[in-house]
C-alpha positions in Angstrom: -4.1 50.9 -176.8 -4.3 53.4 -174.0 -0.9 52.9 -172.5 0.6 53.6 -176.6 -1.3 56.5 -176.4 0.9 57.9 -172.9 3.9 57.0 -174.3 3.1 59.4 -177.9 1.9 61.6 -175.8 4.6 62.3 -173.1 7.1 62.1 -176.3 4.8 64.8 -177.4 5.5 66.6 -174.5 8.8 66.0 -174.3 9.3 67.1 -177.9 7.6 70.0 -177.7 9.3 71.4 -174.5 12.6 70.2 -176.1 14.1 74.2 -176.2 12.7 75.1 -172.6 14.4 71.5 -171.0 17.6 72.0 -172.7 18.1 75.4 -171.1 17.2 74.4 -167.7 19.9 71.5 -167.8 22.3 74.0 -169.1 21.7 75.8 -166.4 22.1 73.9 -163.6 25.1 72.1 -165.6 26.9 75.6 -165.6 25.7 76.0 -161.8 27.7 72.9 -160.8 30.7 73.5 -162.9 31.1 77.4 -161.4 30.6 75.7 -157.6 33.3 73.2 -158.3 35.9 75.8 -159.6 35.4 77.8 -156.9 36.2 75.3 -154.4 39.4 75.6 -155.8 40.1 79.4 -155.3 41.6 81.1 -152.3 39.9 81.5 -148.6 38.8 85.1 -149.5 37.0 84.4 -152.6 35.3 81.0 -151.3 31.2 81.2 -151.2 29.2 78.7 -150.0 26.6 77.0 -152.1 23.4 78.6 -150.0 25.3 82.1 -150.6 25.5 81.8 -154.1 22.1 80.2 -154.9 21.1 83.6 -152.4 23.6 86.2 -154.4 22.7 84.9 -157.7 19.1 83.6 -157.5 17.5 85.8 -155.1 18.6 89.2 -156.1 16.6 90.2 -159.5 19.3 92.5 -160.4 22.9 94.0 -160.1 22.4 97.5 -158.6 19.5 95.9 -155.9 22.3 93.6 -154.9 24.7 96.5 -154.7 21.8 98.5 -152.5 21.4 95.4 -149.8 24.7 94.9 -150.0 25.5 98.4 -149.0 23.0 98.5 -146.4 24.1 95.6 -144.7 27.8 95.9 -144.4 29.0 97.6 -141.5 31.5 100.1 -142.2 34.3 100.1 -140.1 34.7 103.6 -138.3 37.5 105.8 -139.9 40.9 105.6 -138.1 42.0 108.2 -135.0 44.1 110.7 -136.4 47.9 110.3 -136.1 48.7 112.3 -133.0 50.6 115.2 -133.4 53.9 115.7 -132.7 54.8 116.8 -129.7 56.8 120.3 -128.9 60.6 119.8 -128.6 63.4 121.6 -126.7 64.6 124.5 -128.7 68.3 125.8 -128.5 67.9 129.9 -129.1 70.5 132.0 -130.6 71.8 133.2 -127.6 72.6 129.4 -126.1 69.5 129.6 -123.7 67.7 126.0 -123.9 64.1 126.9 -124.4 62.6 123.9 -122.4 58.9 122.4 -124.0 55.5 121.5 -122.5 53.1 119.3 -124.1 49.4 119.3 -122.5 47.8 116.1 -123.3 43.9 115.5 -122.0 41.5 118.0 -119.7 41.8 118.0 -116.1 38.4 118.9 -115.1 35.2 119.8 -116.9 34.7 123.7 -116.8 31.1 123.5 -116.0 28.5 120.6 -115.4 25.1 121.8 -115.0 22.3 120.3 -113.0 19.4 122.9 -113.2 18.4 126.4 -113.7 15.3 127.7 -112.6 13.6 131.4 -112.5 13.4 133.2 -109.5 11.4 136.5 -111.2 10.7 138.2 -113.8 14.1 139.6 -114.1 16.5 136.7 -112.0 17.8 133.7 -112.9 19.4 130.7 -110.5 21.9 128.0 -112.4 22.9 125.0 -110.4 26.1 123.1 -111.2 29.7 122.0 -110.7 33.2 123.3 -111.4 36.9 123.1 -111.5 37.8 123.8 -108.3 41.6 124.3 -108.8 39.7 127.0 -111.4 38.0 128.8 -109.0 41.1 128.7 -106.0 43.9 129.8 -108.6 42.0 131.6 -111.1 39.1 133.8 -111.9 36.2 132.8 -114.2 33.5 135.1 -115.2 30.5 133.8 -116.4 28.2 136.3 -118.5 24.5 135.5 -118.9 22.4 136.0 -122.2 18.9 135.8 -122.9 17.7 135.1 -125.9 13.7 135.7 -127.0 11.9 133.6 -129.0 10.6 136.5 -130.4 12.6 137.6 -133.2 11.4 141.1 -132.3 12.2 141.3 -128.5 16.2 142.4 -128.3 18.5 139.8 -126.5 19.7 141.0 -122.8 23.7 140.2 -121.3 24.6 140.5 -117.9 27.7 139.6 -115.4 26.6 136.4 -113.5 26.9 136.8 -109.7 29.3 133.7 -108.9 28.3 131.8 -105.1 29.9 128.9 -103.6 28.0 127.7 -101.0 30.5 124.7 -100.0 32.8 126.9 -98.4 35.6 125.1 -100.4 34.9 121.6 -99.3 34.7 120.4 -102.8 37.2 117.8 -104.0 37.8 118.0 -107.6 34.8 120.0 -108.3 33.4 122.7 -105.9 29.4 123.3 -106.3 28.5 126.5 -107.9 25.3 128.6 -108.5 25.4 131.5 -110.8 22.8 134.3 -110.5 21.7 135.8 -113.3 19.7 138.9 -112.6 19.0 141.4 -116.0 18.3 144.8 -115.7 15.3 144.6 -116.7 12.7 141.5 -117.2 13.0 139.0 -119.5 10.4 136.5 -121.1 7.7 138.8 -121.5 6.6 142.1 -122.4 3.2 143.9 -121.3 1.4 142.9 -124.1 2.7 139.3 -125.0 4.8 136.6 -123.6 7.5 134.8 -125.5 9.9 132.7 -123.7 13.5 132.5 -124.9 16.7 130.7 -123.9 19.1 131.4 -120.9 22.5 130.8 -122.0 25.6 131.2 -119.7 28.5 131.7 -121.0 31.9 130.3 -119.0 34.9 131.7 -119.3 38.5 130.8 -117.8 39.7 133.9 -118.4 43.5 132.1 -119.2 44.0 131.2 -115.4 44.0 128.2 -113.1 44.8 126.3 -115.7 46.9 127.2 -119.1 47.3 130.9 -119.3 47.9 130.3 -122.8 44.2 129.9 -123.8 41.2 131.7 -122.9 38.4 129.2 -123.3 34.7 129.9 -123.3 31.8 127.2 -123.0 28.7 127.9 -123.8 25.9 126.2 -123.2 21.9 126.4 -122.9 21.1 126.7 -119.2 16.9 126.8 -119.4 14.6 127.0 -122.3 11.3 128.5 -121.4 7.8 128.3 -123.3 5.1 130.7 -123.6 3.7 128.2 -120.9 6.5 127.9 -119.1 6.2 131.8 -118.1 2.7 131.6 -117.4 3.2 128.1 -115.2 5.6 130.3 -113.2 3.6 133.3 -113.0 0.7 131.5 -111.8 3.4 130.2 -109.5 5.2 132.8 -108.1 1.6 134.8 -107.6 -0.3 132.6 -105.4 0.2 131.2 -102.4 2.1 128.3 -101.6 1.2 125.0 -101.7 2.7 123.8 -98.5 3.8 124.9 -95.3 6.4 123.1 -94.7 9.1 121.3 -97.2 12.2 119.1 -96.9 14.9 119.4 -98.4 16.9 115.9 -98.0 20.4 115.6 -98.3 22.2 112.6 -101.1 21.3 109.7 -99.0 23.9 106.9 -99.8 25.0 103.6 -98.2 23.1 100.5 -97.3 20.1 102.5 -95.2 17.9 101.1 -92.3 14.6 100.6 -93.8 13.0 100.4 -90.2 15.2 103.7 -89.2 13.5 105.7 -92.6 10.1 104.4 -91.3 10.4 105.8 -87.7 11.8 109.3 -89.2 8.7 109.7 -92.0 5.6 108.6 -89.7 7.2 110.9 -87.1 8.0 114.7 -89.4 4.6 113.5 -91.2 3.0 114.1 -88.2 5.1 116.8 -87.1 4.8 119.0 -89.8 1.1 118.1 -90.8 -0.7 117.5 -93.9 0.4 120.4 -95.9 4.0 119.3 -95.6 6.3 117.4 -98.3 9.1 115.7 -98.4 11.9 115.7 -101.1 14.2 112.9 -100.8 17.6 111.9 -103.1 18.6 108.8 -103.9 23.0 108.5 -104.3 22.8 104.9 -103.9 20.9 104.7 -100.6 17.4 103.7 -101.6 17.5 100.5 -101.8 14.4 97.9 -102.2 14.0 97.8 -98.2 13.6 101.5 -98.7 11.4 101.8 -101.3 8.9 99.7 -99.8 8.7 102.5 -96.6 8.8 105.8 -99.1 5.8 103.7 -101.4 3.2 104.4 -99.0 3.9 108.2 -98.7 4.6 108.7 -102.0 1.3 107.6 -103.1 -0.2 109.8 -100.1 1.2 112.5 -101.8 3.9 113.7 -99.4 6.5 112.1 -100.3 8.9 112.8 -103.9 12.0 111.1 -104.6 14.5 112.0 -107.0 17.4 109.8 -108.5 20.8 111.7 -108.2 22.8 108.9 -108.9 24.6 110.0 -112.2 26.3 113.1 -109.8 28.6 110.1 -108.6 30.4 109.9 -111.5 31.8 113.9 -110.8 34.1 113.8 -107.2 32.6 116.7 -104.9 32.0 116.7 -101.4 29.6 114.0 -99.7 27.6 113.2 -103.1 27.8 116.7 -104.0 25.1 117.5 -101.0 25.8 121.2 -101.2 24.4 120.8 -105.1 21.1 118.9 -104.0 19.9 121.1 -101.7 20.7 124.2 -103.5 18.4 122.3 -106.1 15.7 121.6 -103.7 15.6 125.2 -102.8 15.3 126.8 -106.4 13.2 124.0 -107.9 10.2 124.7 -104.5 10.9 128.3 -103.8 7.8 129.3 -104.8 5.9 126.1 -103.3 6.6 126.4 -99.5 6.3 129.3 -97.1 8.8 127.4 -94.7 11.9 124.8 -96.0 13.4 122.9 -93.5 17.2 121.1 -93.8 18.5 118.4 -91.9 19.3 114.5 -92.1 17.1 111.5 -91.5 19.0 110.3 -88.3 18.1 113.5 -86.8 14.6 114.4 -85.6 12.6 118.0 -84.8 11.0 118.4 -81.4 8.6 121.3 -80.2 7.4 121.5 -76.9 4.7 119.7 -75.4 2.5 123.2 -75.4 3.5 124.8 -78.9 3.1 123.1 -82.4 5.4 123.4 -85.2 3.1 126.3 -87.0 3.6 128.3 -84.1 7.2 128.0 -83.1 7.6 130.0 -87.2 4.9 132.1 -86.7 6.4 133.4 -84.0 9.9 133.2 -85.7 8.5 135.0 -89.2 10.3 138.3 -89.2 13.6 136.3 -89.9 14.5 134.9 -93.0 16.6 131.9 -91.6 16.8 130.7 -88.1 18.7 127.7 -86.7 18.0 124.8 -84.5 20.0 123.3 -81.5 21.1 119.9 -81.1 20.4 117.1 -78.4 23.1 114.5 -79.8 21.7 111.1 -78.5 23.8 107.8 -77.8 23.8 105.5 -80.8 24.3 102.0 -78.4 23.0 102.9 -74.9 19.7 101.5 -74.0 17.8 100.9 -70.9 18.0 97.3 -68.5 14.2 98.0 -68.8 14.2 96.9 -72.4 16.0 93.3 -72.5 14.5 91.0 -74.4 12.0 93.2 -75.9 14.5 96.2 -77.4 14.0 94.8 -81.1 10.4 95.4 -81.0 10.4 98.9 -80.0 11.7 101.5 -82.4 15.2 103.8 -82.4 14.0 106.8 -81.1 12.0 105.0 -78.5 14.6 102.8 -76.8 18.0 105.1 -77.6 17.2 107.2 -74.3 20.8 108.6 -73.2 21.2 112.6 -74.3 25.2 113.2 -74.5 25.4 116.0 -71.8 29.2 117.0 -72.7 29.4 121.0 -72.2 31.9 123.5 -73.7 31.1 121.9 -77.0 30.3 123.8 -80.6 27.7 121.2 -81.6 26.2 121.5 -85.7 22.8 123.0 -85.7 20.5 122.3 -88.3 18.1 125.4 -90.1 14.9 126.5 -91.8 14.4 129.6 -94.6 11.6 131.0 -95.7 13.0 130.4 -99.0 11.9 132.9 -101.4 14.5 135.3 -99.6 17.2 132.6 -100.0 19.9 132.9 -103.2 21.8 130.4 -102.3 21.9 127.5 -99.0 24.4 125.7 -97.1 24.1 122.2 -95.5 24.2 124.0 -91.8 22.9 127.3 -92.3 22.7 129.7 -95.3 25.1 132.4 -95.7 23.2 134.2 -98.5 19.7 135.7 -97.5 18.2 138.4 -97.7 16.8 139.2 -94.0 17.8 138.6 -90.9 18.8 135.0 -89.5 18.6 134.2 -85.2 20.4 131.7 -83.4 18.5 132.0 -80.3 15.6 129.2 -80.5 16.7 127.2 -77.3 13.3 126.5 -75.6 11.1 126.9 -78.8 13.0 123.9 -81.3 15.7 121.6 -81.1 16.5 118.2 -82.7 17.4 115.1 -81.6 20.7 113.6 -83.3 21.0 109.5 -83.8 24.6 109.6 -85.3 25.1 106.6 -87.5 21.9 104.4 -87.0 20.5 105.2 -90.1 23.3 103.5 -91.6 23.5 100.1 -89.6 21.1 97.2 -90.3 21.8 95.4 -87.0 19.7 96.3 -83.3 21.2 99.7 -81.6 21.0 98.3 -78.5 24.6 97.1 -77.9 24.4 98.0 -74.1 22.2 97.9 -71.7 22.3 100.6 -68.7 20.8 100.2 -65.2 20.9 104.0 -64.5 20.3 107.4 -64.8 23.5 108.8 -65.6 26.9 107.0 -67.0 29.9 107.6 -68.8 31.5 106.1 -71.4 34.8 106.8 -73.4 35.2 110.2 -71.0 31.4 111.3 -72.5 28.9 111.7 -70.0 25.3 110.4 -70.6 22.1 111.2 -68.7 18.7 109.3 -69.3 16.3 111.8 -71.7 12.8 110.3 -72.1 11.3 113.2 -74.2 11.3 111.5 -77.3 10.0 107.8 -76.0 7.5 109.0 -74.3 5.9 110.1 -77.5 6.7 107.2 -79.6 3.1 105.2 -79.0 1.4 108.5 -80.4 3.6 108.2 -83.3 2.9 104.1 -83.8 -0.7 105.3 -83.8 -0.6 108.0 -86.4 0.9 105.7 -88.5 -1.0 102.4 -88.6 -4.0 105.4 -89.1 -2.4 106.8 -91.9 -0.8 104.1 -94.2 -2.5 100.8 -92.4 -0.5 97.9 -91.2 1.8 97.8 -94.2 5.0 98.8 -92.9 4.4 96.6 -89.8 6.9 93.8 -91.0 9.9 96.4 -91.9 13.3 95.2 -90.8 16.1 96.8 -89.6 
């Protein structure tokens, strides 16, 4: 009796549902028929089965298939346009052949800015790189415009003062810093400060390139806030912050972790604790490196900045002249003594003076140079076999090249807020006087090319006080070994034992 009753009552069911059951096989009935005809149809039109239960069952209408649809397909980018047709040779009326040119692509960028910084109320420094076929056979002018945020304030044009400080070494590009000094001064009035824009404005003035055109680029040099202006007055109004900086050249190539040691603990202690160091990175700093800047830099006297991306425009030796024209417009206001030279070469004072009084006693000059003691890069002591890899560069390269009747580079220091623009050597536009005569009071000593070698210096050992090699004459100079323990010291006091493991 029970089981009768399921069976009248699933026919119940059955017979009740009869509508709702015959739709749902006609469905899928019509959903098999449309898969197999389209197995039948060309490549293009073919779906699979999990796309079209996705197209047709998943999407609850035609225009939100259309909208996922359009989101999701790619669009191919548009086509280049069809080049245009070049020029052709042109027969005049009077049987002259008038011969055609076709320019095709840009030699050299016009301009490629780095920085621009404010050196006044009223002055303006901008940092970059040019064409240097542009500026050896042609003459671009560069115009400079401020603009006020200030609707009120009137906008301000004046002819930028062109300098280029490389002295023509520059390859494709030559490094350039535009001055921009206004009549009057810009940024503020007496009763309100509102920032603005510096643009520069580039022009080619139809020469060394195609007279034809006479192209000007624009482009936004520095954008200054309300707070920018007040950052720099409270800048430029105080004191520095340091009394001595370094500038750094681009330092490039595989470097000597263990040489970069040596050179920091040593112009740390040189140039005290209100010194800094700016170092750039065009390749050189390398993980060996880093660990020796790491402890500085988090002392606080060490900054490094990545200069990398300049590789990609060819100028002279990683664009150096640009970096340090940089440095010296980005501190200007922050030191009361900058300082340029390389990190093979080291600054000695005498025994009896310190660093702070050899300037104070140079500090009516502006610029004054430094001479060089140029140091063997190979030539160490007999003394010192066996043991010459625990001692450090400057302590065991003891033989001073004493060659005379030779122009040997010096090296320099500003006091930079009287510097527009600085050399790699010396700076040819100051305002003030520069001196050459320091012998007695600075000088350097030079390690050509160990900064750059990972193997020991020490390739041979001497038994004497004076030799020559390759027609050079050497003589034994002990001044900067004899200091090297004092050095060691400072160090281990200063940044602990970390660096003592740093290879070469």
């Amino acid at each position: 009796m029970t089981k009768e009753k399921e069976r009248k009552m699933f026919v119940g069911v059955v017979w009740n549902c009869a509508a709702e059951l015959k739709l749902v096989l006609t469905a899928i009935l019509f959903l098999f028929s449309l898969i197999t005809i389209l197995q039948f149809m060309p490549n293009r039109f073919t779906f699979t089965p999990s796309n079209l239960g996705t197209t047709c069952i998943s999407t609850p209408s035609i225009h939100a298939s259309l909208s996922v649809s359009s989101i999701n397909t790619t669009v191919p980018p548009p086509p280049p346009p069809p080049p245009s047709s070049p020029e052709k040779d042109e027969v005049l009326e009077n049987g002259v052949i008038k011969r055609a040119f076709n320019p095709f692509g840009s030699a050299a960028y016009n301009f490629i800015l780095m920085s621009a910084y404010r050196g006044g109320l009223n002055t303006f420094a901008v940092m970059g790189l040019a064409s240097k076929p542009l500026h050896v056979y042609g003459k671009p002018s560069y115009m400079c415009e401020w603009v006020p945020n200030d609707d009120s304030q009137e906008k301000a044009s004046v002819l930028g003062t062109q300098i280029l400080p490389d002295w023509g070494y520059g390859r494709v590009y030559t490094v350039l810093v535009v001055n921009c000094t206004f009549t009057v001064p810009v940024g503020a009035t007496d009763d309100n400060i509102h920032g603005g824009k510096l643009l520069v404005h580039a022009v080619t003035n139809g020469t060394g390139g195609d007279t034809k055109f006479n192209t000007t680029d624009t482009f936004i040099a520095l954008t200054e806030t309300e707070r920018d202006f007040a950052n720099f007055i409270s800048t430029f109004s105080r004191s520095p912050k340091y009394d001595f900086l370094y500038c750094g050249s681009s330092l490039y190539g595989n470097l000597s972790p263990q040489r970069v040691r040596e050179w920091l603990a040593f112009h740390v202690r040189l140039f005290g604790e209100k010194s800094h160091f700016v170092m750039h990175d065009a390749g050189g700093i390398h993980e060996g490196v880093m660990a020796v800047l790491k402890p500085w830099m988090d002392k606080g006297y060490v900054t490094l900045h990545d200069i990398r991306e300049q590789e990609r425009f060819d100028g002279y030796y990683h664009n150096q002249f640009l970096i340090v024209n940089d440095c010296l417009h980005r501190y200007k206001f922050q030191a009361k003594w900058m300082f340029f030279f390389d990190v093979d070469e080291f600054i000695f004072v005498p025994k009896k003076s310190t660093i702070k009084s050899v300037v104070d006693s140079l500090k009516d000059y502006t610029q004054f140079t430094i001479e060089q003691m140029p140091m063997s890069n190979n030539l160490c002591l007999e003394e010192d076999r066996g043991k010459s890899y625990r001692k450090w560069g400057f302590e065991k390269l003891v033989y001073k090249d004493v060659q005379r009747g030779i122009r040997r580079d010096r090296k320099y220091a500003v006091q930079p807020r009287n510097v527009i623009a600085t050399g790699v050597h010396m700076s040819q536009n100051t305002v003030g006087k520069t001196t050459h005569k320091t012998e007695g009071r600075i000088k350097y000593f030079h390690y050509h090319g160990t900064i750059a070698e990972r193997r020991e210096p020490c390739r041979q050992l001497v038994n004497a006080t004076t030799i020559t090699v390759d027609r050079t004459p050497y003589e034994v100079d002990t001044t900067m070994r004899d200091i090297a323990g004092t050095v060691k010291r400072f160090e281990l006091k200063m940044i602990g034992p970390t660096l003592q493991r740093t290879r070469q």
